[in-house]
C-alpha positions, 0 to 999 in steps of 0.5 A: 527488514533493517533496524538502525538505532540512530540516537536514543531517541530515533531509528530507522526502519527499512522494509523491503517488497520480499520482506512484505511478501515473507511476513504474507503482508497484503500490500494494500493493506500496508500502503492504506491509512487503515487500523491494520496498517497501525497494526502492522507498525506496532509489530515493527516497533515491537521488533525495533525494541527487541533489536535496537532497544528503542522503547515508544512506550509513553511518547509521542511519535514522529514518523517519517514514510519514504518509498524508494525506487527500487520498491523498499519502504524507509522508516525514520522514527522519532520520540518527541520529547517536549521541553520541561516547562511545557511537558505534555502528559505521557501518551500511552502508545497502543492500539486495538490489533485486529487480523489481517487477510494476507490473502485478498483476491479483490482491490479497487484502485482509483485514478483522478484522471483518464490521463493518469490510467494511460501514464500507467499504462505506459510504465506498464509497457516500460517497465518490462512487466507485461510477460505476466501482469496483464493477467494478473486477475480473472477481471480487470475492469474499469469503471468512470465514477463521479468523475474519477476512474476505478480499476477494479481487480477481481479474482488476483492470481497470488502466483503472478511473480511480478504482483508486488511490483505492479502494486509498487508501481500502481501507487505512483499514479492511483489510489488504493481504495478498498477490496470491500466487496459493498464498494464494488457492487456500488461501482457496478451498479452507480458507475460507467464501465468503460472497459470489461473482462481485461481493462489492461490489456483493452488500454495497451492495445487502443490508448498506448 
């Protein structure tokens, strides 16, 4: 992890894929709009204080999100300051921290098209990260849902050595929906299954 202090008020965070699994980061978790990812950006501004001595207390703050090819996140960060005539209340910058699980088994993730889940499959077959990840859970399921289609992963393999790489790669086309094991059983029981058992390697096989 990289901090840049780039003015008294603005730094920048980079957040590499080994840095996610070092800290045992569910990257899920961490590309999901969710209070445990808030949670995590607190520990790197905590981090970024004790680095840089960029204080956010009482700011509002301006962050800017990008990933980048070679699957490392950047961070700009900035402090608003408001002009004197309209200054705003100070806003306290703090959350409620709850535990994360670094060790999920369970993701569902949802494409907006059949075409989406075919572009994927081609980066797959591209991207020189078949050796391993087509069996990268003991169920890979797909499932037509109110018009979408969901990749269920069920039973992750945590020694994949590609893991984090298919989940960058994943981002690009689909969603990262929940591992909430109620969704799952809603899928199950509302939705279509289109492919059982292995979705990736049954898609590889008849739609690449």
């Amino acid at each position: 992890m990289k901090f840049e202090k780039l003015s008294e008020n603005k730094i920048r965070i980079t957040l590499s894929i080994q840095d996610l699994a070092e800290k045992e980061i569910d990257f899920h978790v961490f590309m999901s709009n969710s209070i445990e990812s808030q949670d995590i950006l607190l520990d790197m501004l905590e981090q970024a204080k004790k680095e840089t001595g960029f204080d956010p207390e009482n700011y509002n703050l301006k962050i800017e999100a990008l990933a980048m090819a070679d699957t490392s996140f950047i961070f700009t960060i900035t402090k608003e300051i408001p002009e004197e005539k309209t200054k705003l209340p100070k806003k306290k910058f703090s959350i409620k921290r709850k535990s994360l699980n670094p060790s999920s088994t369970q993701a569902v993730y949802s494409f907006f098209s059949f075409d989406d889940f075919c572009a994927f499959l081609y980066f797959l077959q591209e991207s020189k990260l078949l050796n391993d990840i087509t069996n990268i859970a003991d169920n890979i399921l797909l499932y037509e849902y109110k018009q979408k289609y969901y990749l269920l992963m069920n039973g992750i393999h945590s020694e994949i050595v590609n893991k984090l790489k298919f989940y960058a790669g994943i981002t690009e086309f689909a969603k990262y929906v929940t591992n909430s094991k109620v969704y799952v059983s809603k899928l199950s029981e509302c939705g279509n299954l289109i492919m059982a058992h292995n979705a990736l390697e049954i898609g590889l096989k008849y739609f690449i």
